[in-house]
Predicted model as a PDB file, atoms N, CA, C, CB and O in Angstrom, pLDDT in the B-factor column:
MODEL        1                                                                  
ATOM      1  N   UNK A   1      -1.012   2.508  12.494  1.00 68.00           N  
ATOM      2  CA  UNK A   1      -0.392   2.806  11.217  1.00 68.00           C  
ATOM      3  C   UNK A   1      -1.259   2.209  10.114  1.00 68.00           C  
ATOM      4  CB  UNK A   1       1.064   2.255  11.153  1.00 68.00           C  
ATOM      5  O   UNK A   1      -1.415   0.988  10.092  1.00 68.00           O  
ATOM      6  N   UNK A   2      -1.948   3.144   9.014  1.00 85.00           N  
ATOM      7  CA  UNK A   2      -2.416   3.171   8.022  1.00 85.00           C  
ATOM      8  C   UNK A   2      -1.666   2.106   7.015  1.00 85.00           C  
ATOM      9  CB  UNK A   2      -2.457   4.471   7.725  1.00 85.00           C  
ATOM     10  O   UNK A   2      -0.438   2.078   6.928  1.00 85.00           O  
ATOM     11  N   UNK A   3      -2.636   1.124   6.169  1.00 90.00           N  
ATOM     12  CA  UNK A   3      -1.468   0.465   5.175  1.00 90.00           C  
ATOM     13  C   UNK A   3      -2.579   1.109   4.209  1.00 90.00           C  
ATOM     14  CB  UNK A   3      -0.950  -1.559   5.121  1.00 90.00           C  
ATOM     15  O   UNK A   3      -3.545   1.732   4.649  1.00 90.00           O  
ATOM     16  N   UNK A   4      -2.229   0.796   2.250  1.00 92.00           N  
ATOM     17  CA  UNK A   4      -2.829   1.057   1.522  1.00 92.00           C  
ATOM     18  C   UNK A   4      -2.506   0.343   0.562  1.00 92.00           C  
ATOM     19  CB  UNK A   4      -2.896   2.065   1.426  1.00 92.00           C  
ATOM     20  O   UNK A   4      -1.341   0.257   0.174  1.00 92.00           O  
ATOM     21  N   UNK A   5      -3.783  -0.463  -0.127  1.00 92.00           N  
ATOM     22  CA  UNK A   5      -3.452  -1.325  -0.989  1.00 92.00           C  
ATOM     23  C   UNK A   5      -3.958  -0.852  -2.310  1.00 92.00           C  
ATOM     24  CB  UNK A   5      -3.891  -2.579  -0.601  1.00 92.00           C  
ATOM     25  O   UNK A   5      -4.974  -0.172  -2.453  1.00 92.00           O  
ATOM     26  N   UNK A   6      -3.071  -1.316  -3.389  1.00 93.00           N  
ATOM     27  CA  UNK A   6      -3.134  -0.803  -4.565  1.00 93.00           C  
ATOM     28  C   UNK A   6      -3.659  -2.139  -5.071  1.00 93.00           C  
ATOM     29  CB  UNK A   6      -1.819  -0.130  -5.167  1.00 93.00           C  
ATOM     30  O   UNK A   6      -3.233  -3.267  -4.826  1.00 93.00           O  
ATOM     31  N   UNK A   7      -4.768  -1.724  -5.897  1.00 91.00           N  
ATOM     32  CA  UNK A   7      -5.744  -2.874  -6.437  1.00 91.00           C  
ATOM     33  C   UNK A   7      -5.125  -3.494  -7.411  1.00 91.00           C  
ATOM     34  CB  UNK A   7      -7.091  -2.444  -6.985  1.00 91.00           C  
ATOM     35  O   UNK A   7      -5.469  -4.649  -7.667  1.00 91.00           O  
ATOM     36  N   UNK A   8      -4.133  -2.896  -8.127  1.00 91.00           N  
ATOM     37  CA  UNK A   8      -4.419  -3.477  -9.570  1.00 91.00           C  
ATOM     38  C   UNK A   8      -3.018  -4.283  -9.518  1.00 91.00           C  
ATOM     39  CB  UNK A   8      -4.643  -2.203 -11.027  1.00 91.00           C  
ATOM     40  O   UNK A   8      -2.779  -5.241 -10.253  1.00 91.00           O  
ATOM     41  N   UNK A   9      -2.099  -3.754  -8.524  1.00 91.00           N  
ATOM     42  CA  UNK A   9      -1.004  -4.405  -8.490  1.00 91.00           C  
ATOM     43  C   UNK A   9      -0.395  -5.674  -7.336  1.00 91.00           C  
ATOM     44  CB  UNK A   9      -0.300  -3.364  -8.516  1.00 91.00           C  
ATOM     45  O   UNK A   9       0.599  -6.394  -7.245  1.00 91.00           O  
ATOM     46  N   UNK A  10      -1.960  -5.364  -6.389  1.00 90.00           N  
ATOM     47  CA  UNK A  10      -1.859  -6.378  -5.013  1.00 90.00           C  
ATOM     48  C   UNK A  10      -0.613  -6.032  -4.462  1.00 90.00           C  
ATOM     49  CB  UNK A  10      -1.873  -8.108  -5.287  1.00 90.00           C  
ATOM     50  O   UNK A  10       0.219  -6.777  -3.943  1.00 90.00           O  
ATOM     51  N   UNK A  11      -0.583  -4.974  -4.611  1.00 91.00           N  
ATOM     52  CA  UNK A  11       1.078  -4.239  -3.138  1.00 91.00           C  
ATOM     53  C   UNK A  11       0.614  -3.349  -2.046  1.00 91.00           C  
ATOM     54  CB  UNK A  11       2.569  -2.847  -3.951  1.00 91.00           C  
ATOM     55  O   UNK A  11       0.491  -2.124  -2.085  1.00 91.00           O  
ATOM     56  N   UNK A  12       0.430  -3.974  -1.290  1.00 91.00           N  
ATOM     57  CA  UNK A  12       0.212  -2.886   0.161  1.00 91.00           C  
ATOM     58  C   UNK A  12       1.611  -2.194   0.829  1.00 91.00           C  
ATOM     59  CB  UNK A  12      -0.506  -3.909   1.598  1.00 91.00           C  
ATOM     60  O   UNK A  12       2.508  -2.903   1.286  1.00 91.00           O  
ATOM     61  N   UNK A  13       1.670  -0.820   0.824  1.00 93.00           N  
ATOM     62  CA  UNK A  13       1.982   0.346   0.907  1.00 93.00           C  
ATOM     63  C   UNK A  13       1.579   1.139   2.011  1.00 93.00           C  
ATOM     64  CB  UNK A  13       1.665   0.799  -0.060  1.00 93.00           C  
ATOM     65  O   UNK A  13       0.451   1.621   2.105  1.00 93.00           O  
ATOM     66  N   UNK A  14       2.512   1.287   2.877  1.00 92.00           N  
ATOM     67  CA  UNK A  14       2.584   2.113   4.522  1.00 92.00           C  
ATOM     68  C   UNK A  14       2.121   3.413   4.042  1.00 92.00           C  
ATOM     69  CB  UNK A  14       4.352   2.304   5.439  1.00 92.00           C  
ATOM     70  O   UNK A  14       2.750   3.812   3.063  1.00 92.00           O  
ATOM     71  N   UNK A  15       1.183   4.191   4.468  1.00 91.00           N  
ATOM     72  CA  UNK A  15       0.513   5.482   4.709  1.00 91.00           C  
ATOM     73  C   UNK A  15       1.213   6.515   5.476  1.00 91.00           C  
ATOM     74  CB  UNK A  15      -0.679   5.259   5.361  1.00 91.00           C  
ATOM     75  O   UNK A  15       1.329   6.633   6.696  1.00 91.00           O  
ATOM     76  N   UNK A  16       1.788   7.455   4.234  1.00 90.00           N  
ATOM     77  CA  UNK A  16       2.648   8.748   4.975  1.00 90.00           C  
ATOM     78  C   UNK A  16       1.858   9.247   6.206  1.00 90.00           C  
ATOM     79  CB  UNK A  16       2.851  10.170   3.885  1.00 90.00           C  
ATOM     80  O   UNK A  16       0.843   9.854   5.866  1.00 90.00           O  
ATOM     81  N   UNK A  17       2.035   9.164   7.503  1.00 87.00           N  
ATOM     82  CA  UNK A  17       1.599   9.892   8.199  1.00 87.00           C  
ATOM     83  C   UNK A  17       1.449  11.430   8.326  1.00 87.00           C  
ATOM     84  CB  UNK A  17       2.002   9.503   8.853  1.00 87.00           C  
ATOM     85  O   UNK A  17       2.528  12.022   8.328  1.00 87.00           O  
ATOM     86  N   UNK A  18       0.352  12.197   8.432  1.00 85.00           N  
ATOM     87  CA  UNK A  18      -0.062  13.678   7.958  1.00 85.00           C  
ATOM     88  C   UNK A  18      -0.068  14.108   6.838  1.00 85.00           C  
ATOM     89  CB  UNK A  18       0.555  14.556   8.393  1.00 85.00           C  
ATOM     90  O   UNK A  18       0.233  15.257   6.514  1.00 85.00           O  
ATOM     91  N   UNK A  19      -0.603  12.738   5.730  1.00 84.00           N  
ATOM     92  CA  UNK A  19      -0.951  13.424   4.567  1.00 84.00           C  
ATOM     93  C   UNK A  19      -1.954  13.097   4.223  1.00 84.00           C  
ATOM     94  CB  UNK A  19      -0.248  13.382   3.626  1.00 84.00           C  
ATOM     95  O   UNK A  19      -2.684  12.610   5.086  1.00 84.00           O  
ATOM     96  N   UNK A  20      -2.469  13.202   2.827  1.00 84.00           N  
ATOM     97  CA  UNK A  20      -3.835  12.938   2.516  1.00 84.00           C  
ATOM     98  C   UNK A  20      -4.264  11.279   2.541  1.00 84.00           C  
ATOM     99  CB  UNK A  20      -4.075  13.587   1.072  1.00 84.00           C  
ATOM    100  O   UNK A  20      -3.473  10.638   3.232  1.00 84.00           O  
ATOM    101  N   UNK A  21      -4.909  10.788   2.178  1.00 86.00           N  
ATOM    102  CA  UNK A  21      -5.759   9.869   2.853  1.00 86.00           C  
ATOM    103  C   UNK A  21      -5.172   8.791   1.819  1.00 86.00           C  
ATOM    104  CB  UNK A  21      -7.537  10.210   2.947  1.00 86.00           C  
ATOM    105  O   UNK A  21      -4.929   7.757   2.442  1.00 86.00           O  
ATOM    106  N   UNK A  22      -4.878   8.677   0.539  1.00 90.00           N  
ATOM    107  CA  UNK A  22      -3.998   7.734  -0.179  1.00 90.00           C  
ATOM    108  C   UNK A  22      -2.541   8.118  -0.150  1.00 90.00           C  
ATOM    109  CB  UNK A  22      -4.430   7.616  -1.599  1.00 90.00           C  
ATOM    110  O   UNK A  22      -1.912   7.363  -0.891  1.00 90.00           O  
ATOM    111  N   UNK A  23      -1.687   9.118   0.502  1.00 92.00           N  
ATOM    112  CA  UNK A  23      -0.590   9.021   0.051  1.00 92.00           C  
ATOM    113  C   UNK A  23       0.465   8.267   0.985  1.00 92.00           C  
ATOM    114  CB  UNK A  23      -0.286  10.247  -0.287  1.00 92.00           C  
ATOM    115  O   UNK A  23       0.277   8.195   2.199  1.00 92.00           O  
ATOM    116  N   UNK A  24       1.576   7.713   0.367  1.00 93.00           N  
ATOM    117  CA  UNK A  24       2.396   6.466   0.602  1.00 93.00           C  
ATOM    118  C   UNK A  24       3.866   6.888   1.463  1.00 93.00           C  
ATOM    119  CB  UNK A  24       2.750   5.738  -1.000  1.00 93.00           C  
ATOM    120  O   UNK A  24       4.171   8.077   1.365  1.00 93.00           O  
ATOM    121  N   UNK A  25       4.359   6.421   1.905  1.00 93.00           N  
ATOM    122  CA  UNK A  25       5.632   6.631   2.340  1.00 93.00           C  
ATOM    123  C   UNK A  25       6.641   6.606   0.760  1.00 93.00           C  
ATOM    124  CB  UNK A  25       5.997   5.336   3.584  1.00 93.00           C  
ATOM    125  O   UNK A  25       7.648   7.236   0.436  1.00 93.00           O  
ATOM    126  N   UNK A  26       6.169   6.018   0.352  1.00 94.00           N  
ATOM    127  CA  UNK A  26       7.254   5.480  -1.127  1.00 94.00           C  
ATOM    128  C   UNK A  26       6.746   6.595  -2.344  1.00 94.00           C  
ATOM    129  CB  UNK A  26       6.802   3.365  -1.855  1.00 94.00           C  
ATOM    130  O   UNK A  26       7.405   6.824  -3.358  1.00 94.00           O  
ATOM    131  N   UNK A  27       5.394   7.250  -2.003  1.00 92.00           N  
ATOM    132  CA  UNK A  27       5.562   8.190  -3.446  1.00 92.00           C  
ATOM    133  C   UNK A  27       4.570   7.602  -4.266  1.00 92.00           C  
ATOM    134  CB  UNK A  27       7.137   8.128  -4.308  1.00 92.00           C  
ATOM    135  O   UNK A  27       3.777   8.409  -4.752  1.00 92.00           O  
ATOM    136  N   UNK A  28       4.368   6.141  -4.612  1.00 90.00           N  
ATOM    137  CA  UNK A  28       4.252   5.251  -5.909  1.00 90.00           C  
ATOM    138  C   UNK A  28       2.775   5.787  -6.215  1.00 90.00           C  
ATOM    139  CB  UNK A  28       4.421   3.360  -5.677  1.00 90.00           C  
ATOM    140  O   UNK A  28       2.388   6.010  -7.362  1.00 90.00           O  
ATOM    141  N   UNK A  29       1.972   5.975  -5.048  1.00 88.00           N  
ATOM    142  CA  UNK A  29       0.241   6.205  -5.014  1.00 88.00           C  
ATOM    143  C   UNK A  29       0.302   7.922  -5.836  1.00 88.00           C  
ATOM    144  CB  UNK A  29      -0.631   6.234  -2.810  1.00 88.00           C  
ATOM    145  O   UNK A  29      -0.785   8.253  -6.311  1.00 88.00           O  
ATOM    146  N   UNK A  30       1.026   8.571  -5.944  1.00 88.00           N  
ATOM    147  CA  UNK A  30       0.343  10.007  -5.925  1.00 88.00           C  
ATOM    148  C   UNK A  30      -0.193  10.148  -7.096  1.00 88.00           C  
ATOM    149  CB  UNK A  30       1.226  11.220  -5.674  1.00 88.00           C  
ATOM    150  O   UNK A  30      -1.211  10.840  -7.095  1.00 88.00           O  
ATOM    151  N   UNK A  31       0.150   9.717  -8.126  1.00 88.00           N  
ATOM    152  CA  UNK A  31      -0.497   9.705  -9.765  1.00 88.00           C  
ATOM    153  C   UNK A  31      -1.409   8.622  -9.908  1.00 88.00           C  
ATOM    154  CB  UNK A  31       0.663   9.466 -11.021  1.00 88.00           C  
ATOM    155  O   UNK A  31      -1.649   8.195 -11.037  1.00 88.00           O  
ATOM    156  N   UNK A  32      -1.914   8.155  -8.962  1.00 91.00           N  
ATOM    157  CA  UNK A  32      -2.932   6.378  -9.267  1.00 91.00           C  
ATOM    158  C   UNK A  32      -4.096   7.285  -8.835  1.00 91.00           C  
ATOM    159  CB  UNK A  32      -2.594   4.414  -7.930  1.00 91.00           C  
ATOM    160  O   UNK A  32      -4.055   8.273  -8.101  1.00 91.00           O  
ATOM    161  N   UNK A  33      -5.451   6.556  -9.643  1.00 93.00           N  
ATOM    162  CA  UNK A  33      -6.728   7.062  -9.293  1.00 93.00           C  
ATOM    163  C   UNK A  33      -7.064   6.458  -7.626  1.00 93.00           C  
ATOM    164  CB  UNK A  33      -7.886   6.504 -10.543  1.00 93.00           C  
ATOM    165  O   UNK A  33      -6.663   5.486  -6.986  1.00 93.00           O  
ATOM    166  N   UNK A  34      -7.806   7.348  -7.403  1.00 92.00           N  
ATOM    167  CA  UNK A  34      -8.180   6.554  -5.780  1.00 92.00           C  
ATOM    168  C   UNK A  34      -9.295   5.390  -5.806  1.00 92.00           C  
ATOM    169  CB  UNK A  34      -8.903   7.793  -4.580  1.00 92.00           C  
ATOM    170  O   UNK A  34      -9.769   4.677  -4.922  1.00 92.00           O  
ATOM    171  N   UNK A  35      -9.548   5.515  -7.411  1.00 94.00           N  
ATOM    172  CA  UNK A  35     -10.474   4.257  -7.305  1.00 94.00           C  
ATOM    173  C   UNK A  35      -9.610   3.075  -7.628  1.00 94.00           C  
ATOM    174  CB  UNK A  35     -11.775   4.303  -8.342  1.00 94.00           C  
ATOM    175  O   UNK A  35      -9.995   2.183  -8.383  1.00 94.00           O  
ATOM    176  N   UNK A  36      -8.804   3.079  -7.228  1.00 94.00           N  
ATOM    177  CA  UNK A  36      -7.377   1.214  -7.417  1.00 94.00           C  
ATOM    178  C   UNK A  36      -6.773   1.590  -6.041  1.00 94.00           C  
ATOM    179  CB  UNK A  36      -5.438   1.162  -9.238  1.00 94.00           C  
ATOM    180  O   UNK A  36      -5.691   1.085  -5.742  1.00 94.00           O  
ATOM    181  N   UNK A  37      -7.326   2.355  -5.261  1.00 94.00           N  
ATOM    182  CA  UNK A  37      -6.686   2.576  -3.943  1.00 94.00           C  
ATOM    183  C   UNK A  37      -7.688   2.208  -2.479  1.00 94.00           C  
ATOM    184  CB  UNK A  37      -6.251   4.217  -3.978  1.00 94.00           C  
ATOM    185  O   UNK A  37      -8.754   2.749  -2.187  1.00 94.00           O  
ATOM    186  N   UNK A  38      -6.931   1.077  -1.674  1.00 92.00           N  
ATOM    187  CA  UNK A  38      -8.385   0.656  -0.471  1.00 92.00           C  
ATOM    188  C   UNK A  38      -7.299   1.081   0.743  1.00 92.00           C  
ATOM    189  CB  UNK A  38      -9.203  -1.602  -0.350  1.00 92.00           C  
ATOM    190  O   UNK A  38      -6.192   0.547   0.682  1.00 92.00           O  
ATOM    191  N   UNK A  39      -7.504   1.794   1.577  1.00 90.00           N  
ATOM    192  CA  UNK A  39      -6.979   1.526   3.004  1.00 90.00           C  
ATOM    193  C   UNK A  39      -7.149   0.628   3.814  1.00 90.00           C  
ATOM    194  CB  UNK A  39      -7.208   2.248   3.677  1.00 90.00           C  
ATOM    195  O   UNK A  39      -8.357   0.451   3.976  1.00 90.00           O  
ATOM    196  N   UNK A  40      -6.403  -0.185   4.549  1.00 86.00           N  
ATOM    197  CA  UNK A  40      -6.494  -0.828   5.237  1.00 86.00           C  
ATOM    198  C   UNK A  40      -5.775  -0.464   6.291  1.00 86.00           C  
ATOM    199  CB  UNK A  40      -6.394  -1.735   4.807  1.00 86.00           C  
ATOM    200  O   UNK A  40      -4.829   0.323   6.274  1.00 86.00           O  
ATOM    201  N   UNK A  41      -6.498  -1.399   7.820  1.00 69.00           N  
ATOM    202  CA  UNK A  41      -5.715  -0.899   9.109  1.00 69.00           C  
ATOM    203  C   UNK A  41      -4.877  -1.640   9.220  1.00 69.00           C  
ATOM    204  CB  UNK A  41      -6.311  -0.792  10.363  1.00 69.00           C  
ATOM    205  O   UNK A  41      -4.006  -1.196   9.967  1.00 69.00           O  
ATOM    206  N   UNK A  42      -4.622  -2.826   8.755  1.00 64.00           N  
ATOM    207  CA  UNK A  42      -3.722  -3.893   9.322  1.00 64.00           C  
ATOM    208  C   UNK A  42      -2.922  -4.660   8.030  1.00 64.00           C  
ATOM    209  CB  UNK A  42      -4.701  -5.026  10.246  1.00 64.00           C  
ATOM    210  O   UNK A  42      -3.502  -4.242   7.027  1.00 64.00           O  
ATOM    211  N   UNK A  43      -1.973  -5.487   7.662  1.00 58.00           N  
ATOM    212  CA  UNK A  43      -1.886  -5.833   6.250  1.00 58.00           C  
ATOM    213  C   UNK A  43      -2.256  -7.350   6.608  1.00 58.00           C  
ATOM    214  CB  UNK A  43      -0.317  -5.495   5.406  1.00 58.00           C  
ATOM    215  O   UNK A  43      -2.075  -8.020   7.625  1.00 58.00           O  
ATOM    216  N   UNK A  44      -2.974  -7.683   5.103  1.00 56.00           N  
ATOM    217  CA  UNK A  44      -3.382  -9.026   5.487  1.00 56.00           C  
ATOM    218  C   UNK A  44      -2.723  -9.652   4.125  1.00 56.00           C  
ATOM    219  CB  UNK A  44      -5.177  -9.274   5.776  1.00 56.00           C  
ATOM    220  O   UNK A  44      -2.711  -9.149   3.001  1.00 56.00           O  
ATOM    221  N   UNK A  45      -2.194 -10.866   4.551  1.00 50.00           N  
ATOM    222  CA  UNK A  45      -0.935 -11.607   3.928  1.00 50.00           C  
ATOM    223  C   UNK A  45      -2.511 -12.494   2.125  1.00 50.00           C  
ATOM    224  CB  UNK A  45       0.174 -13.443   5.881  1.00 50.00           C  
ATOM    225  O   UNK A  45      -2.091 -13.045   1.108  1.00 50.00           O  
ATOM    226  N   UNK A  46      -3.665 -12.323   2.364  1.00 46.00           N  
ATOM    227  CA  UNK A  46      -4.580 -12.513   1.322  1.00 46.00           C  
ATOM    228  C   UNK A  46      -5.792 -11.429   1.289  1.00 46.00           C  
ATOM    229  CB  UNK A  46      -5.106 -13.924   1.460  1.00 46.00           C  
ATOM    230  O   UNK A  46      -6.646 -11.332   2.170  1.00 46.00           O  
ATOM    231  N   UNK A  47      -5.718 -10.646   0.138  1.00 50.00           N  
ATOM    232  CA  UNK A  47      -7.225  -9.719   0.537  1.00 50.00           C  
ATOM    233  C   UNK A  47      -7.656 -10.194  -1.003  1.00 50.00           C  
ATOM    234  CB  UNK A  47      -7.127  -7.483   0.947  1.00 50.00           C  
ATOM    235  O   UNK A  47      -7.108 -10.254  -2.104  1.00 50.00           O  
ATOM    236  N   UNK A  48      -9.204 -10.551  -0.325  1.00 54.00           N  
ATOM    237  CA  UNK A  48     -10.259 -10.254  -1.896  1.00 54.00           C  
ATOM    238  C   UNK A  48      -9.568 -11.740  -2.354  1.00 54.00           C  
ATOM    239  CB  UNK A  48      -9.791  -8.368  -3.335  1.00 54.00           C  
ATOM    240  O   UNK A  48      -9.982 -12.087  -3.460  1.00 54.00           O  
ATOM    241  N   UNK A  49      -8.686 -12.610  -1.793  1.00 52.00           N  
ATOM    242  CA  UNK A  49      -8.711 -13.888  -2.592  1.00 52.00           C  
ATOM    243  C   UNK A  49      -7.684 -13.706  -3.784  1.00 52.00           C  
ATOM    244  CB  UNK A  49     -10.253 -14.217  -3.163  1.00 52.00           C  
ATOM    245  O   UNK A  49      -7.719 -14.448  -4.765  1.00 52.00           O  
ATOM    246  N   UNK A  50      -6.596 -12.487  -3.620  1.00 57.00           N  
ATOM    247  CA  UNK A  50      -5.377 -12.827  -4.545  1.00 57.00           C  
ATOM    248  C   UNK A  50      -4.204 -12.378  -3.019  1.00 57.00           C  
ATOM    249  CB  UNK A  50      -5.258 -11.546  -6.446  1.00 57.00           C  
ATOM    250  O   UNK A  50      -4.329 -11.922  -1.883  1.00 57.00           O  
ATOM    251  N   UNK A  51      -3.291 -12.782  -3.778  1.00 60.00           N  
ATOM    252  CA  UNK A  51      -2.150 -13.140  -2.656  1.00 60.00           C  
ATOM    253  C   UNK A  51      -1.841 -11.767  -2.998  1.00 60.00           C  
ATOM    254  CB  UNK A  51      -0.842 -14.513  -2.812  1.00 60.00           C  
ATOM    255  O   UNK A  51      -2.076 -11.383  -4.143  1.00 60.00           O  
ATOM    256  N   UNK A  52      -1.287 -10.895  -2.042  1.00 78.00           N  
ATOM    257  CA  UNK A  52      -0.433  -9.665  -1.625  1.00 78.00           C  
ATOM    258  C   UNK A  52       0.897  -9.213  -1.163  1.00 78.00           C  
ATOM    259  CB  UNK A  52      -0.887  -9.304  -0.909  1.00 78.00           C  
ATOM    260  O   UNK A  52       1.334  -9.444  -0.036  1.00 78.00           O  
ATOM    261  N   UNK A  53       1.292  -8.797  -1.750  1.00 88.00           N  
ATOM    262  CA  UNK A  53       3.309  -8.152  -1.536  1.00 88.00           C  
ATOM    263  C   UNK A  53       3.268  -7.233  -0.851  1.00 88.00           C  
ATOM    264  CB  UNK A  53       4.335  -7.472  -2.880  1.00 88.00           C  
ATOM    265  O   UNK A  53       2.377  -6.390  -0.960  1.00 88.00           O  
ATOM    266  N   UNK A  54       4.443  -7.149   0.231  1.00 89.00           N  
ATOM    267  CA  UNK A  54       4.623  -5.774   0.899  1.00 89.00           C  
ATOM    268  C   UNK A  54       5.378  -4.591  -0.280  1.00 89.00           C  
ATOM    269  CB  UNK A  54       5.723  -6.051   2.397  1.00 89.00           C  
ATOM    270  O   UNK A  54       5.840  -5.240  -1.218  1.00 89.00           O  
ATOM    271  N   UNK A  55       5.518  -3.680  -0.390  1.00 92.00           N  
ATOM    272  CA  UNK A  55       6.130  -2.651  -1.513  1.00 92.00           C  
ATOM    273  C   UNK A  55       7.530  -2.951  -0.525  1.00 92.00           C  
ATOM    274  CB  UNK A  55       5.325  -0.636  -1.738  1.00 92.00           C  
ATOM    275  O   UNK A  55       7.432  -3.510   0.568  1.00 92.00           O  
ATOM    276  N   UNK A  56       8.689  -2.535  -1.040  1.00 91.00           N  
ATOM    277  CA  UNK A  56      10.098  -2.847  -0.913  1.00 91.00           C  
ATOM    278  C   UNK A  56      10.573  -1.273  -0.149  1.00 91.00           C  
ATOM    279  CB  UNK A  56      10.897  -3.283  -2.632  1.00 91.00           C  
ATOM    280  O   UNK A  56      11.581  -1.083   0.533  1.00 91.00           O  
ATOM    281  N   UNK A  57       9.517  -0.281  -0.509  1.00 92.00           N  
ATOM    282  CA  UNK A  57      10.301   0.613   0.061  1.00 92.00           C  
ATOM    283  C   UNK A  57       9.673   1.456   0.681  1.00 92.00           C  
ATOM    284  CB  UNK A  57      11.042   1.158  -0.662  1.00 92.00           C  
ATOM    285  O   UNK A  57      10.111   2.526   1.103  1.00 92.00           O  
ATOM    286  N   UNK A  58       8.427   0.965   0.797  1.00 90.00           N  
ATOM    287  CA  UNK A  58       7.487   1.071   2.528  1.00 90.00           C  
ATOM    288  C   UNK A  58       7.864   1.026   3.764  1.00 90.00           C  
ATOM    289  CB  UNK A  58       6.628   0.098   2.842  1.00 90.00           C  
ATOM    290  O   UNK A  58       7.636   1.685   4.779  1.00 90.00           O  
ATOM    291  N   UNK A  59       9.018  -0.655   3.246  1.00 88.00           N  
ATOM    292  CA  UNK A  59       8.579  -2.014   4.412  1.00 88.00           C  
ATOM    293  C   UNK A  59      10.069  -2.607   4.218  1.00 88.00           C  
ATOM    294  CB  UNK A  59       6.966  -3.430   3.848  1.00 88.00           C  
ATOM    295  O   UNK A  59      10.629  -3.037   3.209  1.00 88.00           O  
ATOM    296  N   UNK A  60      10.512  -2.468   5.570  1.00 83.00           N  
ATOM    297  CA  UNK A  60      12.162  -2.588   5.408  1.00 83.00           C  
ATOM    298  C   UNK A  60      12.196  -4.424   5.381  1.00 83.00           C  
ATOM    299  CB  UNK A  60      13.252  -1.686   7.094  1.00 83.00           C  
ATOM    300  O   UNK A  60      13.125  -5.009   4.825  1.00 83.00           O  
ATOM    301  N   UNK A  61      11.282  -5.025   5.925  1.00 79.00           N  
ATOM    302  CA  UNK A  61      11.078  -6.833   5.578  1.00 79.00           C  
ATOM    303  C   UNK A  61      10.939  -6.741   4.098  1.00 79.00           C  
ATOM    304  CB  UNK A  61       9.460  -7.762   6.338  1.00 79.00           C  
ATOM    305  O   UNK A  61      11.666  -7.547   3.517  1.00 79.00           O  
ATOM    306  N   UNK A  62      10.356  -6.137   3.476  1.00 68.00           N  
ATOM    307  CA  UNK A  62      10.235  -6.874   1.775  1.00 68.00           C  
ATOM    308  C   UNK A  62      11.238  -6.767   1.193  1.00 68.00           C  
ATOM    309  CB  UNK A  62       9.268  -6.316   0.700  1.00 68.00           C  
ATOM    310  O   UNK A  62      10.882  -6.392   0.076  1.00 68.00           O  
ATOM    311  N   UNK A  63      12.600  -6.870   1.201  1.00 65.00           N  
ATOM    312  CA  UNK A  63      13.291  -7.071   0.456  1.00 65.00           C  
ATOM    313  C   UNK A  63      13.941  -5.327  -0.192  1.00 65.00           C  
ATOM    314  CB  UNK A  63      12.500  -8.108  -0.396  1.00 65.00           C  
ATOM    315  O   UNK A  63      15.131  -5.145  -0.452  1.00 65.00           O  
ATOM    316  N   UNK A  64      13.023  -4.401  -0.318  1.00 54.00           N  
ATOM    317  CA  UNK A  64      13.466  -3.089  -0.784  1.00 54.00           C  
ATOM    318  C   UNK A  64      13.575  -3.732  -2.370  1.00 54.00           C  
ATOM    319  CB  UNK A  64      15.045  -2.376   0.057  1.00 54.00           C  
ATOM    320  O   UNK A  64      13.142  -4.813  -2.771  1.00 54.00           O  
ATOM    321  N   UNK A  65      14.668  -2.155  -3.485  1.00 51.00           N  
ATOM    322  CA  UNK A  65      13.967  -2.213  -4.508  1.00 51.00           C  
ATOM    323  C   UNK A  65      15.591  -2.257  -5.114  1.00 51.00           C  
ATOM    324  CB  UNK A  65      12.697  -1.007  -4.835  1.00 51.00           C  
ATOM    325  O   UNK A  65      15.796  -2.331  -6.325  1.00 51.00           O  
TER     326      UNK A  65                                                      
ENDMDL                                                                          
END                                                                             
């Protein structure tokens, strides 16, 4: 399972399975440039040296929205 992190907001975001290559389970990615958009395979709790949030409605642990 695909995660996808949004640069500008440090929220990693579960990857709709069978869609295009940034889009989200939650929707939030479809209007963001793909240049504030990194895939990742795994979520890592620090990327790039700022701390990272799961999105709430990805990810039934974060709390939701």
């Amino acid at each position: 399972m695909g995660r996808i992190l949004n640069e500008v907001t440090n929220t990693v975001h579960r990857h709709e399975t069978g869609k295009s290559r940034f889009q989200t389970e939650c929707g939030v990615t479809y209007n963001l440039s793909e240049d504030d958009l990194r895939r990742l395979e795994t979520f890592q709790s620090e990327f790039g040296g700022n701390c990272t949030s799961k999105c709430g409605r990805c990810f039934d642990d974060a709390g939701g929205y």
